[in-house]
C-alpha positions as CSV (number, residue, x, y, z in Angstrom):
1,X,0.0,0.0,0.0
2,X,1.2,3.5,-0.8
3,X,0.1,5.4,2.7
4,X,1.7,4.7,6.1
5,X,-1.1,5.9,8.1
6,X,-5.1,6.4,7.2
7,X,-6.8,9.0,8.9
8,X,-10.6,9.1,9.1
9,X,-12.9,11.5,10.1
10,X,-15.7,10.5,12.2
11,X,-19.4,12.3,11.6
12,X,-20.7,10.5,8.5
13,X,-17.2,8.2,7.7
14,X,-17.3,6.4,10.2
15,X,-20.6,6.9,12.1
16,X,-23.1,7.6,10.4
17,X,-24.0,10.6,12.8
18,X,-24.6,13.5,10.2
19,X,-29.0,13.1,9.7
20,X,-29.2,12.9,13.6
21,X,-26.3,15.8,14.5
22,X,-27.8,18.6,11.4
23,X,-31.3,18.2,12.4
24,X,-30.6,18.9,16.1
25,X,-29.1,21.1,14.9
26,X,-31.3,22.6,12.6
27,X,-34.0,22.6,15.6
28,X,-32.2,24.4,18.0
29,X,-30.8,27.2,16.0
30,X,-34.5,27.9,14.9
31,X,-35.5,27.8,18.5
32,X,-33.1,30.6,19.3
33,X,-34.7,32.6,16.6
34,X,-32.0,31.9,13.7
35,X,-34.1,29.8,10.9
36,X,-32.0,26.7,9.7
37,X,-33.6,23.8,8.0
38,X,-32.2,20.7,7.9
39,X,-30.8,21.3,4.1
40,X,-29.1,24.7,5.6
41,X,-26.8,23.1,8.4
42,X,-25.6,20.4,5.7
43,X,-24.3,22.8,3.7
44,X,-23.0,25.5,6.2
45,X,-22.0,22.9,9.1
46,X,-21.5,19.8,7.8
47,X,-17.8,18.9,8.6
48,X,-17.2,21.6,10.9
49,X,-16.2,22.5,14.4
50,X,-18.8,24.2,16.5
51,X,-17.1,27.6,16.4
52,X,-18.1,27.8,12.7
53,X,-21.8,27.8,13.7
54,X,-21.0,30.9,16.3
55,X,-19.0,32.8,13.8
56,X,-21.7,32.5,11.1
57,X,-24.8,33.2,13.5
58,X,-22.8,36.2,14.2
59,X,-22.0,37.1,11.2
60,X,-25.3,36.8,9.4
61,X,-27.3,38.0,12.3
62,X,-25.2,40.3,14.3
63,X,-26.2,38.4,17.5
64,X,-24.0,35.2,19.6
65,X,-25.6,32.6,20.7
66,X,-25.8,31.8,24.2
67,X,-23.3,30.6,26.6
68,X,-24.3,27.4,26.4
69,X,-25.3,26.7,23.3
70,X,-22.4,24.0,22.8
71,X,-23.0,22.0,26.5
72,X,-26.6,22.0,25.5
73,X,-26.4,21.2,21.8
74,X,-23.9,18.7,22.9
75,X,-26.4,17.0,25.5
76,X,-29.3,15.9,23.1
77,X,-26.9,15.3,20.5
78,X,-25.4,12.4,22.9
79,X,-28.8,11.3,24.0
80,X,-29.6,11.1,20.3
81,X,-26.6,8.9,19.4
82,X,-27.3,6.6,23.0
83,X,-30.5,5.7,21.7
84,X,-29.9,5.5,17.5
85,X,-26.5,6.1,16.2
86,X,-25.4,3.1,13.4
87,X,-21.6,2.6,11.9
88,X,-21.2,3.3,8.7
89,X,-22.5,0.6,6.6
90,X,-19.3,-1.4,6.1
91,X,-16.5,0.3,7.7
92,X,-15.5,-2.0,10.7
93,X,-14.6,-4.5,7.7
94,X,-12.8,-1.8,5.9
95,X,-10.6,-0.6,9.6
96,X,-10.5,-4.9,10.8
97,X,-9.2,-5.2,7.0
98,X,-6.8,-2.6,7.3
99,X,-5.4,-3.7,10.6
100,X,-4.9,-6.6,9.3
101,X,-2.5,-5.2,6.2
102,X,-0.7,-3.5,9.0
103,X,-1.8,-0.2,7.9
104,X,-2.5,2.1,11.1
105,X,-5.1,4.3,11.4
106,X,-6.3,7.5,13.3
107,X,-9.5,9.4,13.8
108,X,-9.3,13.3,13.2
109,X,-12.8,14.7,14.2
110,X,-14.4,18.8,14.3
111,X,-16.1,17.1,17.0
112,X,-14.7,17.3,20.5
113,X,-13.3,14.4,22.7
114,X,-16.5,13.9,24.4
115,X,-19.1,13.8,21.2
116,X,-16.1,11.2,19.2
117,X,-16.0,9.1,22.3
118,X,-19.9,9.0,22.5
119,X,-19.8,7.8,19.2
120,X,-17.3,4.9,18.7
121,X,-18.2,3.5,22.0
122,X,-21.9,3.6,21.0
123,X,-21.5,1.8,17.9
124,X,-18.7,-0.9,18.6
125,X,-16.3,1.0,16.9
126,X,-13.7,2.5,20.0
127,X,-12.0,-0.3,20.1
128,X,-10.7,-0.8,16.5
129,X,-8.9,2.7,17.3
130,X,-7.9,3.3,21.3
131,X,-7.4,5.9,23.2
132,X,-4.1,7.1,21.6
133,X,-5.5,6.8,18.0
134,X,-8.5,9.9,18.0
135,X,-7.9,13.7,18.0
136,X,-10.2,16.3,18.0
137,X,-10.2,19.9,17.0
138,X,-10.1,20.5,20.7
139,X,-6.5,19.9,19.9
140,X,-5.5,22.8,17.7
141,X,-6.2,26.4,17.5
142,X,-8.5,26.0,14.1
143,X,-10.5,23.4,12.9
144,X,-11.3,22.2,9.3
145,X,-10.9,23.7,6.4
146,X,-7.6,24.7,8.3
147,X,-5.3,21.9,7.7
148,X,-3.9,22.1,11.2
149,X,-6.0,18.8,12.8
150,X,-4.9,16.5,10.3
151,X,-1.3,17.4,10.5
152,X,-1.7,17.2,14.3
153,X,-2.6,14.0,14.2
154,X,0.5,13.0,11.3
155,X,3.0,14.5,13.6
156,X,1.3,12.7,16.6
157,X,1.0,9.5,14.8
158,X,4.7,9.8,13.7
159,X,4.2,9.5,9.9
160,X,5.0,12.6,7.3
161,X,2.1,14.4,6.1
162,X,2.8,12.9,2.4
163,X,2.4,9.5,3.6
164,X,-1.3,9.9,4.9
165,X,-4.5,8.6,3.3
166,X,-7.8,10.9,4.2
167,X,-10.7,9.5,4.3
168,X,-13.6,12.5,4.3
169,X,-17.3,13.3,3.4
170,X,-17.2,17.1,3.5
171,X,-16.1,19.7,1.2
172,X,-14.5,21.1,4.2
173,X,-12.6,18.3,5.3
174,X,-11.4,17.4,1.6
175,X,-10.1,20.8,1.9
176,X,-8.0,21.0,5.0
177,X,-6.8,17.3,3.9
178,X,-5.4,18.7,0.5
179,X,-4.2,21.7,2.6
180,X,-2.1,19.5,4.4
181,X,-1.0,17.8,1.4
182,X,-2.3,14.8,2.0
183,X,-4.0,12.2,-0.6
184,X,-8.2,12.5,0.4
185,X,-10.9,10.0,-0.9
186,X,-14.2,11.4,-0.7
187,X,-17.0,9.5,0.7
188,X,-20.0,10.7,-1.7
189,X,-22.9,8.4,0.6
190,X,-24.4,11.7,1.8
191,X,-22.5,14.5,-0.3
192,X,-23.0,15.2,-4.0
193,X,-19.4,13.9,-5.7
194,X,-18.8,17.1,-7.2
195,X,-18.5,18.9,-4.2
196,X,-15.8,16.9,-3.4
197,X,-13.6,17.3,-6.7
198,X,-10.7,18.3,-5.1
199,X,-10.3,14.6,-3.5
200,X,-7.9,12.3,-5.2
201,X,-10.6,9.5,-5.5
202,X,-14.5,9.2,-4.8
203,X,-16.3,6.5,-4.0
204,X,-19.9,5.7,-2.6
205,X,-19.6,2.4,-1.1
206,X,-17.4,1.5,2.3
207,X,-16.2,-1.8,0.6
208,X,-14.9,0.1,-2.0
209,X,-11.9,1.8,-0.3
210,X,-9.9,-0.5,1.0
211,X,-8.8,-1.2,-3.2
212,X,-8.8,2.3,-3.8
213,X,-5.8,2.7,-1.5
214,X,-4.1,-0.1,-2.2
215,X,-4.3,0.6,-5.9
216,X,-4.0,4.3,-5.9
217,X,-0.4,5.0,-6.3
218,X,1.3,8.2,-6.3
C-alpha cells in the first residue's frame, strides 16, 4: 500500500451521525430565533467545528448565541446517538481489514473528545482505534478547512504528512486534507461527488476503499 497511516474523520465516515447531528441542529438554532432547515446546516456545518456555527450566526445576524449553546447542543446530540447512532455501513470490515494489512489508522474529528467518544463507543467501533489513536479539533487552535487537525494527528502519529490517506465526506474536510498535502478519498454516501472534486478518488460504497488505497499509487 502506498500510505503509512489512514486517517478518518468520524461524523458520516465512520458513524453515520450527520442526519441525527444537522437536524438537532437545525431545531435548536431555529428555536433561538436563527431559521435553519435541515438542508441549511448540511451545507454551512457539515464537517465543521462548532465555532463555525458561532462565527456565522454572528456574522449573518449580528447576534452570539448563548453561553451554552455548545453543552446544550452537545447534550441531546449524545442522548440522540445513546438511543440511535449506526456505523457506517461497512467500515469495521474496511478498519478490521486494514489492521490486518498493518496499515494504522487514526481518527481526526471537528467534533470534540466527548461527542467522538460517545460515538465509537456507542457503535462498537472505539475499540478498533484506542485511546491514543482519536484527535479532535479541541487539539488545535483552528478546525477544518484549516489543515492544522490532520497534520496534528500525522506528527502525533509519527508519519510525514505525504504518507497519509484521508478519508472524508465534506467539502471542508477534503479541503483541510489537501491543505495539508495529504491524498483524500471522498466518501459521496451523503455528499453530491462534485462537491468533493478536489479529492484524489471518490467512492460511494465502504467496501470500496480499501482497493482504492491499495491501488491508488502516487
Amino acid at each position: 500500500m502506498s500510505y503509512d497511516l489512514v486517517i478518518f474523520d468520524n461524523d458520516g465516515v465512520l458513524v453515520d451521525s450527520e442526519p441525527i447531528s444537522n437536524r438537532l441542529l437545525a431545531a435548536y438554532l431555529t428555536e433561538l430565533g436563527h431559521p435553519t432547515s435541515y438542508e441549511d446546516s448540511i451545507r454551512d456545518y457539515m464537517g465543521s467545528a462548532l465555532h463555525r456555527v458561532h462565527d456565522l450566526v454572528l456574522e449573518r445576524s449580528g447576534r452570539r448565541l448563548p453561553p451554552d449553546f455548545d453543552a446544550t447542543f452537545h447534550a441531546r446530540v449524545f442522548d440522540a446517538f445513546r438511543r440511535g447512532l449506526r456505523p457506517v455501513a461497512g467500515v469495521a470490515e474496511v478498519l478490521e481489514k486494514l489492521r490486518a494489512d498493518g496499515i494504522p489508522c487514526c481518527v481526526a474529528s471537528s467534533g470534540s473528545h466527548a461527542r467522538i467518544r460517545v460515538a465509537l463507543r456507542t457503535t462498537g467501533l472505539y475499540d478498533l482505534f484506542g485511546e491514543d489513536h482519536i484527535f479532535s479539533s479541541e487539539d488545535v487552535g483552528r478546525g477544518k478547512p484549516a489543515p492544522d487537525l490532520f497534520l496534528h494527528a500525522a506528527e502525533r502519529m509519527g508519519v510525514a504528512p505525504a504518507r497519509c490517506a484521508v478519508v472524508e465526506d465534506s467539502p471542508l474536510g477534503v479541503q483541510a486534507a489537501v491543505a495539508a498535502g495529504m491524498d483524500v478519498y471522498g466518501y459521496t454516501a451523503m455528499t453530491p461527488a462534485a462537491k468533493l472534486s478536489a479529492a484524489r478518488a471518490r467512492f460511494v460504497d465502504m467496501a470500496e476503499l480499501r482497493a482504492l488505497l491499495t491501488s491508488t499509487h502516487k
